[in-house]
PyMOL commands that place a pseudoatom at each C-alpha (Angstrom):
pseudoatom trace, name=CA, resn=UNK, resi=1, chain=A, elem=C, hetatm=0, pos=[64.341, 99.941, 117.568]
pseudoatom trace, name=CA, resn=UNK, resi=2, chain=A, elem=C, hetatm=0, pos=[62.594, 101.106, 114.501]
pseudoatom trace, name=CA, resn=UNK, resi=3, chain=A, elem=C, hetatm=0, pos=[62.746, 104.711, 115.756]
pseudoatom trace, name=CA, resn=UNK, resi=4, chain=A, elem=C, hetatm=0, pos=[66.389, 104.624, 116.514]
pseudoatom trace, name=CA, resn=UNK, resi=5, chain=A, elem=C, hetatm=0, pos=[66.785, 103.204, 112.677]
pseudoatom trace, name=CA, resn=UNK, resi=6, chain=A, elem=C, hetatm=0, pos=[64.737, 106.570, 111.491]
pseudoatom trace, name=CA, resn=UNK, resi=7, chain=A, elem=C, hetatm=0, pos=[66.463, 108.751, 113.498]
pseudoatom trace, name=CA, resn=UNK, resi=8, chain=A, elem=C, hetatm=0, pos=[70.092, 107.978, 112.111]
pseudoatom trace, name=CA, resn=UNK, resi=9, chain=A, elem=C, hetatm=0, pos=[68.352, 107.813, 108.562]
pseudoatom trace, name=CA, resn=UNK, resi=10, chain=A, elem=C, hetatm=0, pos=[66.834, 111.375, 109.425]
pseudoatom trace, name=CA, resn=UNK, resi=11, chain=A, elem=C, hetatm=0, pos=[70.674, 112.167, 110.889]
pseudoatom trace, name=CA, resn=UNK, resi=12, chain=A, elem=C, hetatm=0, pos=[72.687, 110.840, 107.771]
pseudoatom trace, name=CA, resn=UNK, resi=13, chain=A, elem=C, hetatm=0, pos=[69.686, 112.592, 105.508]
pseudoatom trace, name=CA, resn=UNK, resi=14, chain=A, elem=C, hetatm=0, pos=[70.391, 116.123, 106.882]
pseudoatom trace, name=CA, resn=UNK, resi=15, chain=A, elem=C, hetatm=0, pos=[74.295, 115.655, 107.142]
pseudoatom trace, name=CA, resn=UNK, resi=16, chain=A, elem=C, hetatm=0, pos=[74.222, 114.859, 103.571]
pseudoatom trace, name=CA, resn=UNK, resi=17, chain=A, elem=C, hetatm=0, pos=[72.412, 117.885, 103.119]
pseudoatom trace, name=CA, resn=UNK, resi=18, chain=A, elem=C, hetatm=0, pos=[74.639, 120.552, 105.378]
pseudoatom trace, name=CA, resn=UNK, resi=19, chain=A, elem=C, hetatm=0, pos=[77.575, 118.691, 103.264]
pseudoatom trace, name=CA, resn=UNK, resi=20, chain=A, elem=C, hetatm=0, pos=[75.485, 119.226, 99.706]
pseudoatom trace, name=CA, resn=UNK, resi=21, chain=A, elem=C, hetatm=0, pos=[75.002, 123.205, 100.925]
pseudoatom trace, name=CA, resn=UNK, resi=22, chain=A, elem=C, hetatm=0, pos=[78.678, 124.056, 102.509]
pseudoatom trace, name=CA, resn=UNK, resi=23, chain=A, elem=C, hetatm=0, pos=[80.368, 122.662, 99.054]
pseudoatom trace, name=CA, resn=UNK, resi=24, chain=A, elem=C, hetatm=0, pos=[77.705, 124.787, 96.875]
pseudoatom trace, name=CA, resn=UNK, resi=25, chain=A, elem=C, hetatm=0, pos=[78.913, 128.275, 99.265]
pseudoatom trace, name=CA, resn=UNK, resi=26, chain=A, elem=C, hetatm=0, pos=[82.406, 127.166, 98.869]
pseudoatom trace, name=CA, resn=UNK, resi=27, chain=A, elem=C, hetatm=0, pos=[82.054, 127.217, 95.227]
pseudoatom trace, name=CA, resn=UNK, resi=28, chain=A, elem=C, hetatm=0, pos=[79.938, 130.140, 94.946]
pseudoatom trace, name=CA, resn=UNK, resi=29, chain=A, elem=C, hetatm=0, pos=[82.621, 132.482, 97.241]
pseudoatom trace, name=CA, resn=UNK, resi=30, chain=A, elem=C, hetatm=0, pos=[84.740, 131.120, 95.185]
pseudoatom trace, name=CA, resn=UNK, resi=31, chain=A, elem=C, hetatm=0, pos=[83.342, 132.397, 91.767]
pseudoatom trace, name=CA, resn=UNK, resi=32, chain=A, elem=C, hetatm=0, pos=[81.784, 136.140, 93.615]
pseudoatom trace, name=CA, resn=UNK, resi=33, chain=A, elem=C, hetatm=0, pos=[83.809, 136.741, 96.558]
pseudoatom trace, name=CA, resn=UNK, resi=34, chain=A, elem=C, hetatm=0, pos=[86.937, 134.943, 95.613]
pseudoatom trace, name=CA, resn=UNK, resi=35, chain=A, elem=C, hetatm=0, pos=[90.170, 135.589, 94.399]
pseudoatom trace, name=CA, resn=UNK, resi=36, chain=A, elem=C, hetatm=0, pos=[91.804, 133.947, 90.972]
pseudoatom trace, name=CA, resn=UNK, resi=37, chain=A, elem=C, hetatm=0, pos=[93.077, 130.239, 91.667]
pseudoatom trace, name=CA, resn=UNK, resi=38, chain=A, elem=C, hetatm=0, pos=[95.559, 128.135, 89.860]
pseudoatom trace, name=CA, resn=UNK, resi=39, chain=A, elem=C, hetatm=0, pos=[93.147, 124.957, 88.321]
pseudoatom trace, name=CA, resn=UNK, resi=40, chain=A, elem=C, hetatm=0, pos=[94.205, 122.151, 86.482]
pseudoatom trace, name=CA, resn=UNK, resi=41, chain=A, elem=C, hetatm=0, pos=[91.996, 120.613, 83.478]
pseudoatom trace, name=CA, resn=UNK, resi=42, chain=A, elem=C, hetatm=0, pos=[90.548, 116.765, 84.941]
pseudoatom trace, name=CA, resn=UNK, resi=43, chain=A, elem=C, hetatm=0, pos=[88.824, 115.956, 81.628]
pseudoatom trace, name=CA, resn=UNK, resi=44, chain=A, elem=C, hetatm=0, pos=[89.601, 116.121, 78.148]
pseudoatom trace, name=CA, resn=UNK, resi=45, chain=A, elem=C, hetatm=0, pos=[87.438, 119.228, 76.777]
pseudoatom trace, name=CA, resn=UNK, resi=46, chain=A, elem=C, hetatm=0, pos=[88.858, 119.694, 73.077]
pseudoatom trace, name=CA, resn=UNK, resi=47, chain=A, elem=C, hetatm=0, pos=[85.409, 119.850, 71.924]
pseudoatom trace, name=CA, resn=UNK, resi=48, chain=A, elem=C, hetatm=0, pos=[84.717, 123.060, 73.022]
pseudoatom trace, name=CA, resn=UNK, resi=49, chain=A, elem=C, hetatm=0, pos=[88.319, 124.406, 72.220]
pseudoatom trace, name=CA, resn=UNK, resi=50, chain=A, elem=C, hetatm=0, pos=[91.236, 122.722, 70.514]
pseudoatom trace, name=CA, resn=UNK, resi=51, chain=A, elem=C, hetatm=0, pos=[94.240, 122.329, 73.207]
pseudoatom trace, name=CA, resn=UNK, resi=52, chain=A, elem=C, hetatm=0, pos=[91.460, 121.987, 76.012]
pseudoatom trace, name=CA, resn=UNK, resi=53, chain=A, elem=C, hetatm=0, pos=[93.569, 118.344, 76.793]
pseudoatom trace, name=CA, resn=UNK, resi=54, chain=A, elem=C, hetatm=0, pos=[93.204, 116.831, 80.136]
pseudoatom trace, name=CA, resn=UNK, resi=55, chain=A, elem=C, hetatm=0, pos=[95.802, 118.451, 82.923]
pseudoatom trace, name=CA, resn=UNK, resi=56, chain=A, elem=C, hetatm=0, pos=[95.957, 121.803, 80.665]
pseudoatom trace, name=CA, resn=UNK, resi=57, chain=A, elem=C, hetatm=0, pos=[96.582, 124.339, 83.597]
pseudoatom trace, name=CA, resn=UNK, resi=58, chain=A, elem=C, hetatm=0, pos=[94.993, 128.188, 83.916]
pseudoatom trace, name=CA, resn=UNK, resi=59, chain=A, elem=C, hetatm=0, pos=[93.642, 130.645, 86.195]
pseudoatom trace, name=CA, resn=UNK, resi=60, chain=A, elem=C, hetatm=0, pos=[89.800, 131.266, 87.623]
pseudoatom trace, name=CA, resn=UNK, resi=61, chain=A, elem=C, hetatm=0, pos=[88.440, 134.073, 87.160]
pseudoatom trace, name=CA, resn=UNK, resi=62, chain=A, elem=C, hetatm=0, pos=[86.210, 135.727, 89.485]
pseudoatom trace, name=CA, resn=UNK, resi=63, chain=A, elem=C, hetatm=0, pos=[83.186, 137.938, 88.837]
pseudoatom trace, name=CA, resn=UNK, resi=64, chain=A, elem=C, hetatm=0, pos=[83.068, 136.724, 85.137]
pseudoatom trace, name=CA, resn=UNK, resi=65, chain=A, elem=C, hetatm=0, pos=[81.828, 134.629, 82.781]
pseudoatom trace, name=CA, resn=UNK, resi=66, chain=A, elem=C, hetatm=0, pos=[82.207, 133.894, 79.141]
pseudoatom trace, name=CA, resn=UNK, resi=67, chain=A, elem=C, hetatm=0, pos=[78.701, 131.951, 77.872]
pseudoatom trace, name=CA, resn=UNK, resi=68, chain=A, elem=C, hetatm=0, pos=[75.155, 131.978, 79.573]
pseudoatom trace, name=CA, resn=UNK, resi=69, chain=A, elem=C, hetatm=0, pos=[76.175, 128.550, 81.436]
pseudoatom trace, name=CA, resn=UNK, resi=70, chain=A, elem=C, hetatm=0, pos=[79.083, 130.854, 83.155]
pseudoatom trace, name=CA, resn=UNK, resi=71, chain=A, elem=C, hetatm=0, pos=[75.973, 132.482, 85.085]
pseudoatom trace, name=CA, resn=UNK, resi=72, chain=A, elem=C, hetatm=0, pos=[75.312, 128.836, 87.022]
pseudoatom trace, name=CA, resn=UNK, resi=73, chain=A, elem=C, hetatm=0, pos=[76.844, 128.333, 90.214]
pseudoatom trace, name=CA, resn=UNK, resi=74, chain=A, elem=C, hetatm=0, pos=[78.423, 125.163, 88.654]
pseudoatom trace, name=CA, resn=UNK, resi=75, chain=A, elem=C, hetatm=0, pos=[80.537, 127.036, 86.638]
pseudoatom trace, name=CA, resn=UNK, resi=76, chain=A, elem=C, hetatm=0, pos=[83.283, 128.711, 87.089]
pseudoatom trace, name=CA, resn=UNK, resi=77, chain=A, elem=C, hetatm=0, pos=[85.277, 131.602, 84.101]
pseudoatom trace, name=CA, resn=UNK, resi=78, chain=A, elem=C, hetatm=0, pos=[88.547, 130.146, 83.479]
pseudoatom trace, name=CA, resn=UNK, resi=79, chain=A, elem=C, hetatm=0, pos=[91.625, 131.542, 81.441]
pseudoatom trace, name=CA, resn=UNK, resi=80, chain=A, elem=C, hetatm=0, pos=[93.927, 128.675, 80.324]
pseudoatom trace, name=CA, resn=UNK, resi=81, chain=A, elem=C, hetatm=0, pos=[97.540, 128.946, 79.577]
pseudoatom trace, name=CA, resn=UNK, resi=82, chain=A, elem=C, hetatm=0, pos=[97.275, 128.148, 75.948]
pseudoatom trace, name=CA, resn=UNK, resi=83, chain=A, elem=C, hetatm=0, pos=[94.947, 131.386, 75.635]
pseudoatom trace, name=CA, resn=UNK, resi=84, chain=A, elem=C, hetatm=0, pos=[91.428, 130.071, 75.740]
pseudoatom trace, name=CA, resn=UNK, resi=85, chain=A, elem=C, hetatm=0, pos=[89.286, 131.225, 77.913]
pseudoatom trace, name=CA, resn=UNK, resi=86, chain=A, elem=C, hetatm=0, pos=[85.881, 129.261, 78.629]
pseudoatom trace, name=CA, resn=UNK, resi=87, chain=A, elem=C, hetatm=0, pos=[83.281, 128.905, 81.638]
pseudoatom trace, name=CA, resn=UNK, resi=88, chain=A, elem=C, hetatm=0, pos=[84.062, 125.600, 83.383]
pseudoatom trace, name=CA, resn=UNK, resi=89, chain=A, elem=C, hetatm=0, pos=[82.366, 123.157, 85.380]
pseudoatom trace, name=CA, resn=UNK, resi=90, chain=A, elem=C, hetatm=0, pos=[84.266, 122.852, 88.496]
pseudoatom trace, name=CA, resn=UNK, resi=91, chain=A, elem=C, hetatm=0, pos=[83.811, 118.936, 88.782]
pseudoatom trace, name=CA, resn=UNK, resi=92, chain=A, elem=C, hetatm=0, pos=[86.221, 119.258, 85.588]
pseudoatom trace, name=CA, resn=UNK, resi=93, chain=A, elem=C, hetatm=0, pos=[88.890, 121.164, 87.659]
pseudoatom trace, name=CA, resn=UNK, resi=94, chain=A, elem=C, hetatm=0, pos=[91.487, 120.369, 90.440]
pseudoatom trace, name=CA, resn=UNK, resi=95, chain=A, elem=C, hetatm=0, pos=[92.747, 123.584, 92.309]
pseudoatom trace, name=CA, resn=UNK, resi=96, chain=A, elem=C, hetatm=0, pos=[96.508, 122.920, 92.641]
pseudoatom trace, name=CA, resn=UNK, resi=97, chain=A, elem=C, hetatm=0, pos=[98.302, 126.014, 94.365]
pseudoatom trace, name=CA, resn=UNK, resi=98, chain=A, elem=C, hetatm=0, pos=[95.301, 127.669, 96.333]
pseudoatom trace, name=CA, resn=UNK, resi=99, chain=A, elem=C, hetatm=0, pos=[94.690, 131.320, 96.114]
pseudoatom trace, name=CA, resn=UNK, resi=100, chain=A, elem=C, hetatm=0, pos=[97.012, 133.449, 93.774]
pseudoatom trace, name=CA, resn=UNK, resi=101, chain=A, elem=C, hetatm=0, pos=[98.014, 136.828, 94.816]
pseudoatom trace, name=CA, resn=UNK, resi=102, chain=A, elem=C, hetatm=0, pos=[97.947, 138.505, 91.195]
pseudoatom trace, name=CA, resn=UNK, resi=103, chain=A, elem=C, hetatm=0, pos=[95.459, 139.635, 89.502]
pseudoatom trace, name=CA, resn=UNK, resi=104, chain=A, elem=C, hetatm=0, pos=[95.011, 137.790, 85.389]
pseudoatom trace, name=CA, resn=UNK, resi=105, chain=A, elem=C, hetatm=0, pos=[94.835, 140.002, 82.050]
pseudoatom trace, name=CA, resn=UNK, resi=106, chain=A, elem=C, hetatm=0, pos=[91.028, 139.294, 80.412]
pseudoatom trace, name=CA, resn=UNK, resi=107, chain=A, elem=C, hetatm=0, pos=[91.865, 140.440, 76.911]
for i in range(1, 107): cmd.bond("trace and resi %d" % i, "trace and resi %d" % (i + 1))
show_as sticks, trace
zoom trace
């Protein structure tokens, strides 16, 4: 019995790992391989830029990042409607239309 117990522990332990490892090359395609996506603001970020309220919406931005954080694979560059551009961390966003076919101005 005891090695049936270990052997779903050892199960769950690894599928909690494959999960842990597909979500971190989902993200990472996302910000190297992937194409600009409409996100919406989860959290209230005014600290680090003044209109940075929660549900603010703006555009990813692939291939780029504004700070040293931006270089993570947590983060993710993001240009917001109101202007502001800043490196985000993607638990902060919620991708509303999937992939966008145009291409976002830097400036």
């Amino acid at each position: 019995m005891n090695s049936i117990i270990n052997l779903h522990k050892t199960y769950l332990l690894w599928q909690s790992l494959y999960n842990l490892l597909c979500k971190n090359k989902q993200e990472f395609a996302l910000k190297i391989e992937g194409k600009p996506q409409r996100v919406k603001l989860k959290e209230d970020l005014t600290r680090y830029g003044e209109g940075l309220v929660k549900g603010i919406k703006g555009v990813t931005i692939p291939n780029v990042n504004f700070s040293i954080w931006g270089k993570t694979d947590r983060f993710v560059a993001v240009k917001f409607d109101n202007g502001l551009k800043l490196d985000v961390l993607y638990k902060h966003l919620d991708f509303i239309n999937g992939i966008i076919e145009w291409t976002p101005q830097y400036d």
